[in-house]
Backbone as ProteinMPNN parsed JSONL, in Angstrom:
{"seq_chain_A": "XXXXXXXXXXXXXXXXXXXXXXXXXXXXXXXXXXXXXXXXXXXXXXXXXXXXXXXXXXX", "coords_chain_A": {"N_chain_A": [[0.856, -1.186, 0.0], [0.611, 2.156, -1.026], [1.699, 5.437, -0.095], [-0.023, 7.156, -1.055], [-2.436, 5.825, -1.243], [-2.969, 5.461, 1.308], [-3.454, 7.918, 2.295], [-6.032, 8.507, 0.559], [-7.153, 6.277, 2.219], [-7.741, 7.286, 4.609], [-8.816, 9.657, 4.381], [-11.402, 9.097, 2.668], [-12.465, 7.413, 5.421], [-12.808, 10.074, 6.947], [-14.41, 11.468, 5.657], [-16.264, 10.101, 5.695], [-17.445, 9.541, 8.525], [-17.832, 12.161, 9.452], [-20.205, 13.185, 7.841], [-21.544, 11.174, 8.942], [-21.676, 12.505, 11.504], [-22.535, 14.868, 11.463], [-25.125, 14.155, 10.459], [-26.724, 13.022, 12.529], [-26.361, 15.271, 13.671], [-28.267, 17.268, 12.561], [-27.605, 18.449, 10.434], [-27.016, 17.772, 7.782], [-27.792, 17.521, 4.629], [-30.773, 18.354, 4.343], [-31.649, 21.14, 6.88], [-31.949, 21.522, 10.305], [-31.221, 21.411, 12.603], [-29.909, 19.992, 15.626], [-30.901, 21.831, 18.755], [-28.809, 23.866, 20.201], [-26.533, 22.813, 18.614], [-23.848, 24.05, 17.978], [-22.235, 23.595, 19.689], [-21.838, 21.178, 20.624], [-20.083, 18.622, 21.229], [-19.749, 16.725, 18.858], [-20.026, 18.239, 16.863], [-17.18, 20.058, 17.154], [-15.592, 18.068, 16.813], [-16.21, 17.816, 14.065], [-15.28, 19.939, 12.852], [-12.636, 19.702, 13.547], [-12.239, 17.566, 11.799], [-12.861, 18.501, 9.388], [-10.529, 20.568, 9.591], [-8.414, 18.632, 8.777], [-9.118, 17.184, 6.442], [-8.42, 19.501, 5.052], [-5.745, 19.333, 5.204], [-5.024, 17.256, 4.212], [-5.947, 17.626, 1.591], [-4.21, 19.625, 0.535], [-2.052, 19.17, 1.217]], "CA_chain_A": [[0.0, 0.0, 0.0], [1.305, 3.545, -0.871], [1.24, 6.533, 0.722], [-1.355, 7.797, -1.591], [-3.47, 4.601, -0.537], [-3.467, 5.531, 3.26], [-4.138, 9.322, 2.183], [-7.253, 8.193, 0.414], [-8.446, 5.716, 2.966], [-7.821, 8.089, 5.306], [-9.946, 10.865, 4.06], [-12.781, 8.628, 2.852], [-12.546, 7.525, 6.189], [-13.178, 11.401, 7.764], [-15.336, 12.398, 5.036], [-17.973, 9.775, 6.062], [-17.441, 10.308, 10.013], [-18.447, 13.614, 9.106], [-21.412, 13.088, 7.693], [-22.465, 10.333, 10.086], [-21.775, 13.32, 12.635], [-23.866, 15.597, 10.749], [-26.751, 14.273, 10.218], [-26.487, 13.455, 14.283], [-26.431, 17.152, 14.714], [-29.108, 17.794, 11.752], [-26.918, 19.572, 9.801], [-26.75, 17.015, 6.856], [-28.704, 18.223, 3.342], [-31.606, 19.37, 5.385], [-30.698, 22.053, 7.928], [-32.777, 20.8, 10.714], [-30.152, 21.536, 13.639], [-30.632, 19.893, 16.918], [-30.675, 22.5, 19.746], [-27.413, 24.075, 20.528], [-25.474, 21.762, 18.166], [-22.452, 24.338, 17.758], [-21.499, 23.582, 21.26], [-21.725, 19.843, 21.214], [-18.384, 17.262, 21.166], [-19.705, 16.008, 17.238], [-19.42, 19.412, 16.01], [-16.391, 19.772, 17.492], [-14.997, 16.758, 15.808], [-16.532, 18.185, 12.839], [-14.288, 20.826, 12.747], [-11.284, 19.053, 13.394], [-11.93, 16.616, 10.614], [-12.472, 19.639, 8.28], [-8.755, 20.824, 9.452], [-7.393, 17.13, 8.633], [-9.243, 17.051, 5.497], [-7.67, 20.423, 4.435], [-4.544, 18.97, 5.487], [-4.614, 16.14, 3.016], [-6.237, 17.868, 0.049], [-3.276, 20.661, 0.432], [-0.836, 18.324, 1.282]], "C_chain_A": [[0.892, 1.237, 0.0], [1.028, 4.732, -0.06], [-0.039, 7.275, 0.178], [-2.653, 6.996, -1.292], [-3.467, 5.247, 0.664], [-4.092, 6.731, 3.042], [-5.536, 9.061, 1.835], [-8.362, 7.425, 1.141], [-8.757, 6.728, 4.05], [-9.088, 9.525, 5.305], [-11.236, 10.075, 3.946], [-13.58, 8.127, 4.183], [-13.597, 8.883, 7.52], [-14.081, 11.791, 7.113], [-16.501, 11.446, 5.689], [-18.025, 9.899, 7.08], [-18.109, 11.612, 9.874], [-19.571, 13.963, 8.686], [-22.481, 12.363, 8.189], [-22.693, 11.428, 11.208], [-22.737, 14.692, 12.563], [-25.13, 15.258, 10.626], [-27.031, 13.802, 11.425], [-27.167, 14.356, 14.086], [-28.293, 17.285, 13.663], [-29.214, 19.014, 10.8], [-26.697, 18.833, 8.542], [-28.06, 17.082, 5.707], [-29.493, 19.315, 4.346], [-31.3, 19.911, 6.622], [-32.07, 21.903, 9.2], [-31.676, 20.957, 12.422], [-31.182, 21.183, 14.955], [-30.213, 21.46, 18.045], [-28.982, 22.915, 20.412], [-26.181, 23.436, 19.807], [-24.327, 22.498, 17.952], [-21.675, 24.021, 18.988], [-21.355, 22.068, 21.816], [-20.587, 19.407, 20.555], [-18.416, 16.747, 19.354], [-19.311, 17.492, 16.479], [-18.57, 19.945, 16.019], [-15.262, 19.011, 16.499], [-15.204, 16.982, 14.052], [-15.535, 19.089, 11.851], [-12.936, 20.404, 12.808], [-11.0, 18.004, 12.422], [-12.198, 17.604, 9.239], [-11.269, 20.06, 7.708], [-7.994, 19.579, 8.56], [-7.792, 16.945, 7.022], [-8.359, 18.121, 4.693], [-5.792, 20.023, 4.019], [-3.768, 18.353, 4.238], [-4.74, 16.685, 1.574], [-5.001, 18.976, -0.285], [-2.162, 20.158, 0.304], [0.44, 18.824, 2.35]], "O_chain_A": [[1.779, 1.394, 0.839], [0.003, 4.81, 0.616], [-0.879, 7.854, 0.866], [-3.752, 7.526, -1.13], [-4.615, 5.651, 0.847], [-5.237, 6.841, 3.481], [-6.358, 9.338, 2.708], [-9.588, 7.509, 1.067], [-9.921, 6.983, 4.359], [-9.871, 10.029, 6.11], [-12.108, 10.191, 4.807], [-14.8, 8.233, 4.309], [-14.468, 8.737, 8.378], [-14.841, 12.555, 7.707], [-17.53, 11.944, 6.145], [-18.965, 10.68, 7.221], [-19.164, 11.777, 10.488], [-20.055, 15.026, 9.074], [-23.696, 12.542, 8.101], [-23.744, 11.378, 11.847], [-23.41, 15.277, 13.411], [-26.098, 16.016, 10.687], [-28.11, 14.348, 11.655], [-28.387, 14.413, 14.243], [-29.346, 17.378, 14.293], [-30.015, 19.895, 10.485], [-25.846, 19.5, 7.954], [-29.187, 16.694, 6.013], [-29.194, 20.395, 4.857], [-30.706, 19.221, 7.45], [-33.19, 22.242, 8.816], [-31.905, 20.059, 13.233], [-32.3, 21.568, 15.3], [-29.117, 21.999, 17.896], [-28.237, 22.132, 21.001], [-25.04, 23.491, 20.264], [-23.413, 21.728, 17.658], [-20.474, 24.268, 19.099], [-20.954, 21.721, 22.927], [-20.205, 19.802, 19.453], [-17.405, 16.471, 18.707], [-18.403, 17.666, 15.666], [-18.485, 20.669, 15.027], [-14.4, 19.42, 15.72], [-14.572, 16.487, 13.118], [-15.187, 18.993, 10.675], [-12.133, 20.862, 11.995], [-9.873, 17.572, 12.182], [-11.682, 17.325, 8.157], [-10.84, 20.104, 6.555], [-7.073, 19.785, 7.769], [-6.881, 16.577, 6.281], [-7.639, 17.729, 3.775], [-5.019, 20.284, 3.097], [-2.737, 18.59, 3.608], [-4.008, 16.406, 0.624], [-4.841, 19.187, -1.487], [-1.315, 20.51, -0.517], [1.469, 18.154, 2.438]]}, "name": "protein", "num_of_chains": 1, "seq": "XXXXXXXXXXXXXXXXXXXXXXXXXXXXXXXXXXXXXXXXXXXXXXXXXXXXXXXXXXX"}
């Protein structure tokens, strides 16, 4: 496996976490937000898998 292999599982990895954590919150297509969700631990995580994604697509 190459390094470009781990990069890709890696991301597909975060990208779907991210959208499992989204539609959680009710932030996924339809905007539907649970109560306070900028302040909860998934959105949170949301944000830090944003950074990580940036990371990879920048390099």
């Amino acid at each position: 496996m190459t390094n470009l292999d781990k990069t890709e599982s890696e991301e597909d990895k975060l990208i779907n976490e991210k959208i499992n954590l989204a539609k959680k919150l009710g932030i996924w297509k339809s905007f539907n937000p649970i109560e306070g969700y900028e302040t909860k631990k998934d959105f949170k995580r949301i944000e830090e898998i944003d950074k990580r994604l940036a990371e990879i697509t920048n390099g």
